[in-house]
C-alpha positions in Angstrom: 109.1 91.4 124.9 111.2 90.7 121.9 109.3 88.9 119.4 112.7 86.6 119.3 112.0 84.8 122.0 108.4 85.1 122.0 109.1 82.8 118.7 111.1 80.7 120.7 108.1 80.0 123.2 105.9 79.1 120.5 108.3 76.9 119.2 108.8 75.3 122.6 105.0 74.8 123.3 104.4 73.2 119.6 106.8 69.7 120.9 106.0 69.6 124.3 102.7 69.9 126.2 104.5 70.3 129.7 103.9 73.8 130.2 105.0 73.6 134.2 108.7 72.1 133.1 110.7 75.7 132.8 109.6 79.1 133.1 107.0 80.2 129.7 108.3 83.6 129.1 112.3 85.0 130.3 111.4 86.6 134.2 108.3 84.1 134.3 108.0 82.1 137.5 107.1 78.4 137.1 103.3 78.5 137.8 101.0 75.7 139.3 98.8 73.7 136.7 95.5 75.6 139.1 97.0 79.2 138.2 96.4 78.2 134.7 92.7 77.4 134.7 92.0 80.4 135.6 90.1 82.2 133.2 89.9 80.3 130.6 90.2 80.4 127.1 87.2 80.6 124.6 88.8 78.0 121.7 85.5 78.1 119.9 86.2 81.8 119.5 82.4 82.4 119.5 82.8 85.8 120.2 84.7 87.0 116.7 82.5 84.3 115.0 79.4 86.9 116.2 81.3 89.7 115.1 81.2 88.1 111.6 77.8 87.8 111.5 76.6 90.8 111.9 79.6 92.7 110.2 80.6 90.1 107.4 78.2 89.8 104.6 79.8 88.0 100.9 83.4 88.3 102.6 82.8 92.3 103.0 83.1 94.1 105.9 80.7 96.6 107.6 83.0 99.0 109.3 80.5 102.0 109.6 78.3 99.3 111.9 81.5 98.2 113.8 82.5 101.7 115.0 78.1 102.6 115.5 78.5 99.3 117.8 82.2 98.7 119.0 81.4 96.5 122.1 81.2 92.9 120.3 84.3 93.4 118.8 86.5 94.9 121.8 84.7 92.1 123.9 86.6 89.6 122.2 89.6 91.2 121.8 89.8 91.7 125.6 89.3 88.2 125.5 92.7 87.8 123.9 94.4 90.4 125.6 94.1 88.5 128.8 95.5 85.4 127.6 98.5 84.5 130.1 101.9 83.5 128.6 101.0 80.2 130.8 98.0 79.5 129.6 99.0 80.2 125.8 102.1 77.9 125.9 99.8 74.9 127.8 97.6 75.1 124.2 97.9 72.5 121.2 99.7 73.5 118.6 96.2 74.3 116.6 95.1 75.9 119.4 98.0 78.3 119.2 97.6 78.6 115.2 94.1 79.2 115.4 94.7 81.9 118.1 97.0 84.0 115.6 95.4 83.3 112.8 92.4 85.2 114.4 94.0 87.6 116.2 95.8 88.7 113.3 92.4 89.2 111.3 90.7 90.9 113.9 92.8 93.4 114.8 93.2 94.5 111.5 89.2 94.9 111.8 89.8 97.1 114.4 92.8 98.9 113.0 90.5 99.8 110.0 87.2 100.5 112.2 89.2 103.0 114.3 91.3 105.3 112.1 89.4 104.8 109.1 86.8 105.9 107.2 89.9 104.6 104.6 89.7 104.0 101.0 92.5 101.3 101.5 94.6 100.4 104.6 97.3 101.6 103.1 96.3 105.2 103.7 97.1 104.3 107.3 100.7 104.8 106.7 103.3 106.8 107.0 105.8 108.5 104.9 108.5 106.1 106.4 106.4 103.4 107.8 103.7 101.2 106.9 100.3 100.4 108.8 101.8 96.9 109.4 104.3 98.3 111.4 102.0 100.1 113.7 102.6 98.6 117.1 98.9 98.9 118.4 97.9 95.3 119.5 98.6 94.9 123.3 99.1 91.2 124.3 99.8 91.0 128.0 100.7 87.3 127.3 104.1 88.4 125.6 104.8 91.4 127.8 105.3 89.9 131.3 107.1 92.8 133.1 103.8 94.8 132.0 105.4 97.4 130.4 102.7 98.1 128.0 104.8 96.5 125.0 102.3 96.6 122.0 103.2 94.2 118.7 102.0 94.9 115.2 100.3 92.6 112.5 103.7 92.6 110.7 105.4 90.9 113.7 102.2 88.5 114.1 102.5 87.2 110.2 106.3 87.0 109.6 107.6 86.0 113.4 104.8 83.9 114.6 102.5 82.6 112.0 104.7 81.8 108.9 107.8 80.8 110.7 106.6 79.1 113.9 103.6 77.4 112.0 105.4 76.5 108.2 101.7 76.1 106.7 101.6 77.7 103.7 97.8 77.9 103.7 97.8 80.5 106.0 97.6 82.7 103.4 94.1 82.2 102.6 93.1 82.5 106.0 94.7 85.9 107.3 92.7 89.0 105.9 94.7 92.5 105.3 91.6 94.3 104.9 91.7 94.4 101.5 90.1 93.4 97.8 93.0 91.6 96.6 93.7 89.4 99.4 91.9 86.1 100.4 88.3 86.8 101.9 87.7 86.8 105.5 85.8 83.5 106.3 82.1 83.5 108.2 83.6 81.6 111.1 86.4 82.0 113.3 89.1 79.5 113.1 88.9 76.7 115.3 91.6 74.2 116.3 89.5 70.9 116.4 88.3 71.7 112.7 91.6 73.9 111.4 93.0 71.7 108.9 90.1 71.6 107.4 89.0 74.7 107.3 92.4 75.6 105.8 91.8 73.8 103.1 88.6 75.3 102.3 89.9 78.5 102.5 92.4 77.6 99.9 90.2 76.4 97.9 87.7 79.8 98.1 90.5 81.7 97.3 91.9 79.9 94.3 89.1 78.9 93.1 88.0 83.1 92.9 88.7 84.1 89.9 89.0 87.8 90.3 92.3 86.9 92.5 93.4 83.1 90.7 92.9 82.1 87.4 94.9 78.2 87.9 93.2 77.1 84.8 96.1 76.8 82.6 95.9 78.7 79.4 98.3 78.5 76.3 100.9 77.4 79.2 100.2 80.4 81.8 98.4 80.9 84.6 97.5 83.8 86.5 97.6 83.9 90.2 97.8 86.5 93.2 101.0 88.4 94.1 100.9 86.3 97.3 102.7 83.7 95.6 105.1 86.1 94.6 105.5 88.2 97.6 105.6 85.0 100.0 107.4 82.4 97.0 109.3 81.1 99.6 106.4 79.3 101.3 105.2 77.9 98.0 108.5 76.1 97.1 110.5 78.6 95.3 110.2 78.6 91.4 107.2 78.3 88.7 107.2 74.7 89.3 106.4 73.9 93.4 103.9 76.8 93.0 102.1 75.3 90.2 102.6 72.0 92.1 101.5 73.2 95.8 98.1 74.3 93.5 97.5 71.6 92.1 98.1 70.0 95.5 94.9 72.2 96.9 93.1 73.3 94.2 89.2 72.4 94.6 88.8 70.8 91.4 91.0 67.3 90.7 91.0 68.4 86.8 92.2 71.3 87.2 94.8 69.5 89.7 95.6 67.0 87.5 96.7 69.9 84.4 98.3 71.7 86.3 100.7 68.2 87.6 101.0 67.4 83.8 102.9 70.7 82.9 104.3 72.1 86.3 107.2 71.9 84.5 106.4 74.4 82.1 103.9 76.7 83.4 104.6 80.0 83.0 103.0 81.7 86.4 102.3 85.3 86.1 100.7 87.7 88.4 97.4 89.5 88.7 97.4 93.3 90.0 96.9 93.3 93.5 93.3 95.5 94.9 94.4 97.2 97.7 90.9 98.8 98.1 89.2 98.3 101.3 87.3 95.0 101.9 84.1 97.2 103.0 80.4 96.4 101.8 79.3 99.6 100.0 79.1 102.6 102.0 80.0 101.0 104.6 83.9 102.2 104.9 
């Protein structure tokens, strides 16, 4: 299914609740409100949340452990694999956000535990194509006609999460598998607590200095290519990223610097570490 229209679902969904009103998907029969209990849907996500604790320790990952035992993981990603286009487009909006935000992350777990060892995801690639572009993540939900149609983590993050969604604090919660991006958290997402989880996540992440350094020094501060790659979700400019900081920056002092010279902060870039996020040994 084209992720077009898939974005047009989600959009659909996220202002109305009646999921019975027109068909979910194009070639999807109006379904009863029964058809759509069926099966359902884990929102506490319990099942990647025990994936993280017993693979996640200090926001590293152990891959070695994930391939020695596979079946916690693959569990739950069955488990999203089955979701129905009915029953996806009947969720809240955080439902929904929640969803991608953790599918994203863990199939990029199992992208990495399944054709690595890898010294960074990167290697994954191709000459002409990138291991974002991989199309590897079956979703039944989006592929009605049952085709086989597979999607790839670029088309989750830049056609579902970041358009559909507009929060730029996804960034801080979706995980490339990597030492430069935001850390993976200990939990899974979860709608009833996502906002604020979010915002802890921002927090983590700018308040880490090996990837932020928001404490403004002789007019400059330091931040991570995110902000440079994704400016657009920020504000655009020096100024609405410095502000959009200060706006979610753990510490109101910092906060309140950062307001006071927005204006004229100079905001450069640290190097991004695209080693993989693996606990030593453990690739």
């Amino acid at each position: 299914m084209p992720l077009e229209a898939m974005k047009k679902t989600l959009a659909a969904a996220a202002v109305t609740s009646a999921v019975l009103a027109v068909s979910v998907l194009a070639g999807v029969p109006r379904l009863q409100a029964a058809e759509i209990q069926t099966a359902a849907f884990d929102h506490t996500h319990a099942g990647l949340t025990a994936v993280y604790e017993s693979a996640l320790k200090g926001g590293l990952v152990d891959y070695a452990g994930l391939r020695e035992n596979p079946k916690a993981l693959d569990a739950y990603l069955a488990g999203l694999a089955a979701t129905t286009p009915a029953q996806h487009a009947s969720w809240s909006r955080d439902q929904r956000f929640a969803f991608w935000i953790n599918a994203y992350n863990a199939f990029t777990i199992q992208l990495i535990r399944d054709e690595g060892p890898v010294k960074s995801i990167k290697d994954l690639g191709g000459l002409f194509s990138s291991p974002w572009e991989k199309k590897f993540i079956p979703l039944p939900a989006f592929d009605p006609e049952k085709k086989g149609k597979k999607i790839t983590l670029d088309e989750i993050e830049h056609e579902l999460l970041r358009p559909v969604f507009k929060d730029a604090r996804v960034h801080a919660a979706i995980n490339c598998a990597s030492l430069g991006c935001p850390p993976l958290r200990a939990t899974a997402f979860i709608a009833e607590d996502l906002s604020e989880q979010l915002d802890d996540q921002v927090q983590v992440w700018l308040g880490d200095s090996s990837r932020n350094q928001v404490v403004p020094v002789n007019g400059k501060i330091r931040v991570s290519k995110i902000f440079d790659w994704f400016e657009e979700d920020f504000g655009q400019g020096d100024a609405p990223i410095v502000r959009w900081i200060a706006d979610h920056v753990g510490d109101e002092s910092t906060a309140k610097a950062l307001r006071a010279q927005a204006a004229k902060i100079d905001v450069r870039y640290v190097d991004y570490d695209w080693s993989v996020n693996a606990q030593k040994g453990r690739r």
